[in-house]
C-alpha positions as CSV (number, residue, x, y, z in Angstrom):
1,X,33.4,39.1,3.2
2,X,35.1,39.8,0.3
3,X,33.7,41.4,-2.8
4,X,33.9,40.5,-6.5
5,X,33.1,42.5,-9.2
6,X,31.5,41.8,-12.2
7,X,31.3,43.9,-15.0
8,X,28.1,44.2,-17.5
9,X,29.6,42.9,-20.1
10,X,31.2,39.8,-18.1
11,X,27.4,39.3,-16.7
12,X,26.0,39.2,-20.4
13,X,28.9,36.1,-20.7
14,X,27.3,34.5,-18.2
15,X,23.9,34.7,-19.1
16,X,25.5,33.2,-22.9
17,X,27.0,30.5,-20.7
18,X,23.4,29.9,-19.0
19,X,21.9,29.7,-22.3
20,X,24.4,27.2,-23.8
21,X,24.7,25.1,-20.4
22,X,20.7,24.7,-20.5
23,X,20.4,23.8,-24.4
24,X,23.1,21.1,-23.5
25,X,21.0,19.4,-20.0
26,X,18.3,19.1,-22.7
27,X,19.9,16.7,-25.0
28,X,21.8,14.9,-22.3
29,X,20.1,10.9,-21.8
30,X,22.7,10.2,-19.0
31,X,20.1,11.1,-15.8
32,X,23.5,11.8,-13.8
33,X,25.1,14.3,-16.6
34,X,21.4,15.7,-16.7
35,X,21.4,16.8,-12.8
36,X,25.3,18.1,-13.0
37,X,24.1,19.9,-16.1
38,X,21.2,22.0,-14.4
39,X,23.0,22.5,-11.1
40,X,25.5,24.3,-13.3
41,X,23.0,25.9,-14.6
42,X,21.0,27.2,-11.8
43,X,24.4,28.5,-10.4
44,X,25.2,30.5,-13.2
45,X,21.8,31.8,-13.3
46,X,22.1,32.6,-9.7
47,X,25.5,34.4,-9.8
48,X,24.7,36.3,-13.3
49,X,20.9,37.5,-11.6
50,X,23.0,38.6,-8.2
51,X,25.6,40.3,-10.3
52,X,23.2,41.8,-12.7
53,X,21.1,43.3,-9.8
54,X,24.3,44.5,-8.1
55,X,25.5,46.3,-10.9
56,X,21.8,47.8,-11.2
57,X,21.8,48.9,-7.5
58,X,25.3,50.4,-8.0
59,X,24.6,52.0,-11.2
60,X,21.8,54.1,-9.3
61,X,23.8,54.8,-5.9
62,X,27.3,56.0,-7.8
């Protein structure tokens, strides 16, 4: 499997992102937009958490 890396600074971008992408599924009326919305969101907050705690991990190891 291949790796990424994320940097701390590009992990505090996506947590922004999260932010902005979960302030915009609240005002959405259209259900369908709504569900897009916080599946966007719940990936972001997935990657950002699994980069966050990999760059936490790695800070300790190296």
């Amino acid at each position: 499997m291949a790796a990424i890396e994320i940097t701390p600074a590009e992990v505090l971008a996506l947590k922004k992102l999260a932010l902005i992408n979960g302030a915009l599924a609240e005002t959405l009326k259209d259900p369908g937009a709504k569900r897009e919305q916080t599946a966007l969101l719940r990936v972001l907050m997935d990657v950002a958490a699994r980069a966050d705690l990999a760059n936490q991990v790695g800070g300790t190891r190296g």
